[in-house]
C-alpha positions as CSV (number, residue, x, y, z in Angstrom):
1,X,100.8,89.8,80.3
2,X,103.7,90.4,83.0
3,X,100.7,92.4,85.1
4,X,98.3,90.1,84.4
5,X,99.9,87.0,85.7
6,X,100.6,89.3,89.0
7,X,97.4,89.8,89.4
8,X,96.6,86.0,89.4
9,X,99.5,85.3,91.2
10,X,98.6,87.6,94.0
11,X,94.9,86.2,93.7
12,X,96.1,82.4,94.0
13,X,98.3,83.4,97.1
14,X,95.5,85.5,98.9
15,X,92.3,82.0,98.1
16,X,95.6,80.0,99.5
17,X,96.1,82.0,102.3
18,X,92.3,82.5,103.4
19,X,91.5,78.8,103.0
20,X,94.1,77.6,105.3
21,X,93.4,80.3,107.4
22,X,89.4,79.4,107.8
23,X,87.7,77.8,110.8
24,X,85.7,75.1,108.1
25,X,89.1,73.9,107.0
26,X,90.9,73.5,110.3
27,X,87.8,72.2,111.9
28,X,87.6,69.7,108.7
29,X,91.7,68.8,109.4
30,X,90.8,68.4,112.9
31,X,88.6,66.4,112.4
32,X,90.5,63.8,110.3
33,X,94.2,64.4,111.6
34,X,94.2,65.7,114.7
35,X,97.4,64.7,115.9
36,X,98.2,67.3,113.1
37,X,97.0,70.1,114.6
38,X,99.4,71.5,117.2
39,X,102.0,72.1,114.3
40,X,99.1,73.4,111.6
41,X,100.1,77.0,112.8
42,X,103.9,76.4,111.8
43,X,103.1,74.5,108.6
44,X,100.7,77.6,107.8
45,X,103.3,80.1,108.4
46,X,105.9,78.6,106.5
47,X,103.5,77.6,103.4
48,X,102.8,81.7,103.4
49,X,106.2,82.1,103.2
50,X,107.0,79.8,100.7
51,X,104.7,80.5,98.0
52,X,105.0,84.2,98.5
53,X,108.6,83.4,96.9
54,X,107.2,83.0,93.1
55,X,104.8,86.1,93.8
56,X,108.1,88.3,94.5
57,X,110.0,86.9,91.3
58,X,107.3,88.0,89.5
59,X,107.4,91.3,90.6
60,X,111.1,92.1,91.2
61,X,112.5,89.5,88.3
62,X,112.5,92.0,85.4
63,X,113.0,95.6,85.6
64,X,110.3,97.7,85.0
65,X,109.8,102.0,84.5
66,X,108.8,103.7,87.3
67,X,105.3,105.4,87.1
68,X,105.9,107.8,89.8
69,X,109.3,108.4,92.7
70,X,108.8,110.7,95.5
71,X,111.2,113.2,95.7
72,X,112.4,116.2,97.6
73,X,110.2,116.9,100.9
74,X,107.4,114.0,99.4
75,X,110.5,111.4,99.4
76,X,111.2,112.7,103.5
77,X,107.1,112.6,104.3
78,X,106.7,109.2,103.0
79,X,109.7,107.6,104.9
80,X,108.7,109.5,107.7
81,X,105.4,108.4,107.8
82,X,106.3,104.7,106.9
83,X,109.3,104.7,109.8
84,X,106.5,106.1,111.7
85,X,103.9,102.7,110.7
86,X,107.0,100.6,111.8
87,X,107.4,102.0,115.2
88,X,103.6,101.5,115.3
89,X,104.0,97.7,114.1
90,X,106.7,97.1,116.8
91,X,104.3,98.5,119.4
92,X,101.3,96.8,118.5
93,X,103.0,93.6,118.5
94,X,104.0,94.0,121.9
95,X,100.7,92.9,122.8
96,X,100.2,89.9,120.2
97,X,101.1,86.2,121.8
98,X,103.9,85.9,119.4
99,X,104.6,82.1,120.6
100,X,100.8,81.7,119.4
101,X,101.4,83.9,116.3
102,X,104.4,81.3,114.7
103,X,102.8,78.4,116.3
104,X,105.0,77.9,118.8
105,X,102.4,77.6,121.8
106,X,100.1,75.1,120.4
107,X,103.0,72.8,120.0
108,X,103.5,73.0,123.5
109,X,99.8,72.6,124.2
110,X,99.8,69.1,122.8
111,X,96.6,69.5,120.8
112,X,95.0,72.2,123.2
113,X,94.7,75.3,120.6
114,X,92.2,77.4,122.7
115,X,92.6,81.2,121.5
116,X,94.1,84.0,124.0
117,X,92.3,85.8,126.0
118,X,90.7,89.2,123.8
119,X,93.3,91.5,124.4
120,X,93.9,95.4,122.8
121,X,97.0,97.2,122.2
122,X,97.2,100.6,122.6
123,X,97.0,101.1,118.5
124,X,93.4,98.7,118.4
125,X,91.7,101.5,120.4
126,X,92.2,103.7,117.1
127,X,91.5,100.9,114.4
128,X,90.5,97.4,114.9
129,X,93.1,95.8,112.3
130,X,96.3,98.0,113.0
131,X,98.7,95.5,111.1
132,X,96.5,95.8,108.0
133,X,96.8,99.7,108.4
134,X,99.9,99.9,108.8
135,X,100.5,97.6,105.8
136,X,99.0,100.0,103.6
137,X,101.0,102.7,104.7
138,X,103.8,101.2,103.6
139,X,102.7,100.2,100.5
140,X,101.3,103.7,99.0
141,X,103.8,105.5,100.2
142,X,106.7,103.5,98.2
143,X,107.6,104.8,94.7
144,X,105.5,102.4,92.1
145,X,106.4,100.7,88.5
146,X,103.4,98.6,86.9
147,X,104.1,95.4,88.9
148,X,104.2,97.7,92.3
149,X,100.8,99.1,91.5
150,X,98.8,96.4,91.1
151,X,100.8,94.5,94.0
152,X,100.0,97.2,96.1
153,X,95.9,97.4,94.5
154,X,95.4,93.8,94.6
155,X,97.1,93.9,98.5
156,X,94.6,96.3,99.2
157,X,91.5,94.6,98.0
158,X,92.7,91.9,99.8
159,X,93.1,93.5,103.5
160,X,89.7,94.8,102.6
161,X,87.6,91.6,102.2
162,X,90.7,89.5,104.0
163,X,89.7,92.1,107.0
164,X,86.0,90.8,106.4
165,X,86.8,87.3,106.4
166,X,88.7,87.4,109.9
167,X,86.0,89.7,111.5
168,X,83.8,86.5,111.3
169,X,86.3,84.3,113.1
170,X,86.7,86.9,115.9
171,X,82.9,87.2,115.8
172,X,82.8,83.5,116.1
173,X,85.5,83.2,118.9
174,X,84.7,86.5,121.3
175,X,80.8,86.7,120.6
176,X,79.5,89.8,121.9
177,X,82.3,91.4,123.0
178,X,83.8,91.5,119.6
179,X,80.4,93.0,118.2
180,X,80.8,95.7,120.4
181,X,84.3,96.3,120.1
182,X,83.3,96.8,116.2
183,X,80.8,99.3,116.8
184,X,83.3,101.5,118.8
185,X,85.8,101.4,116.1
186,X,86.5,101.6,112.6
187,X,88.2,98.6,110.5
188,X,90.9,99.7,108.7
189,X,91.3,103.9,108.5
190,X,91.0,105.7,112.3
191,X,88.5,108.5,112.3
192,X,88.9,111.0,114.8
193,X,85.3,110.9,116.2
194,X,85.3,106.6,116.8
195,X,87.7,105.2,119.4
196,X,87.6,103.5,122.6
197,X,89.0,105.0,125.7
198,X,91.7,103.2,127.9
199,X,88.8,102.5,130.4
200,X,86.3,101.4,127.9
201,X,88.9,99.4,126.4
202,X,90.1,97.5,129.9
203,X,86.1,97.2,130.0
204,X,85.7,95.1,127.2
205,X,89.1,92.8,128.1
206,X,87.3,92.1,131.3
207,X,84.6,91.2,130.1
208,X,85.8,89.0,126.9
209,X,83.6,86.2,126.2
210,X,86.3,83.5,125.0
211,X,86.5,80.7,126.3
């Protein structure tokens, strides 16, 4: 039952999350509040963070066996690799509009929430949702209990249609330059053979269709 309610409680968070996240909704707040707007990005953010609270409890309120522990040279290849997924988080975030990211620039816009500029970090060349990779880095290569695992399956299902879902917003924002950008390179695993160069990838910033 403990499992179970996990589940749920990982599948409330994620409908939550995506339907304050969605264009429909904000355009349908917008269009009713608007003097709301220029916080919604805060409100948003700290919402995600509030309700994530009872999901946690959930999963780290009672103990639980382990199912499997790396050990030995696994244990020092998974915290390498995940130390490594850090460093790459810290890098790719270098070129995120963090002020935009909490919502602190659209309270200085006064209502003016126009998105950035498309912009690629070093790590987008590779894979086009680098946060989301790296998320699942860290997640499979932790030891797992019962509540872990299906945390870290239901996390995954969610960065796979969640993914999906804010493709169509970028779609909807950057136009063509976003369709192109996604036949160059993959969603959420790099492959070798599909990547953008640092020319080709200067070449599609320039030519960005947002407004």
């Amino acid at each position: 039952m403990r499992l179970a309610a996990i589940a749920l409680a990982w599948l409330g968070y994620f409908a939550l999350h995506s339907a304050l996240a969605a264009l429909s909704v904000k355009a349908w707040i917008a269009g009713r509040w608007p003097q709301f707007m220029p916080g919604y990005r805060i409100v948003f953010n700290v919402l995600s963070t509030l309700t994530l609270i009872p999901v946690l409890w959930l999963i780290y309120g009672v103990e639980s066996d382990w199912l499997w522990q790396w050990r030995g040279a696994w244990a020092w290849l998974g915290n390498g690799v995940a130390l490594t997924a850090i460093l790459g988080l810290l890098v790719s975030g270098r070129s995120y509009d963090m002020g935009e990211f909490l919502g602190l620039r659209q309270l200085g816009a006064h209502g003016n929430d126009q998105p950035e500029s498309f912009t690629l970090s070093s790590l987008h060349r590779f894979v086009r949702h680098p946060w989301y990779c790296i998320g699942l880095v860290m997640i499979w290569t932790r030891d797992m209990n019962g509540p872990l695992l299906v945390s870290a399956l239901m996390i995954t299902a969610y960065f796979v249609v969640g993914s999906k879902l804010e493709e169509g917003k970028l779609v909807a924002i950057y136009g063509e330059t976003y369709r192109r950008y996604m036949a160059k390179v993959p969603g959420l695993i790099p492959l070798p053979w599909k990547y953008l160069t640092a020319s080709e990838a200067a070449f599609l910033m320039d030519r960005s269709d947002a407004p």
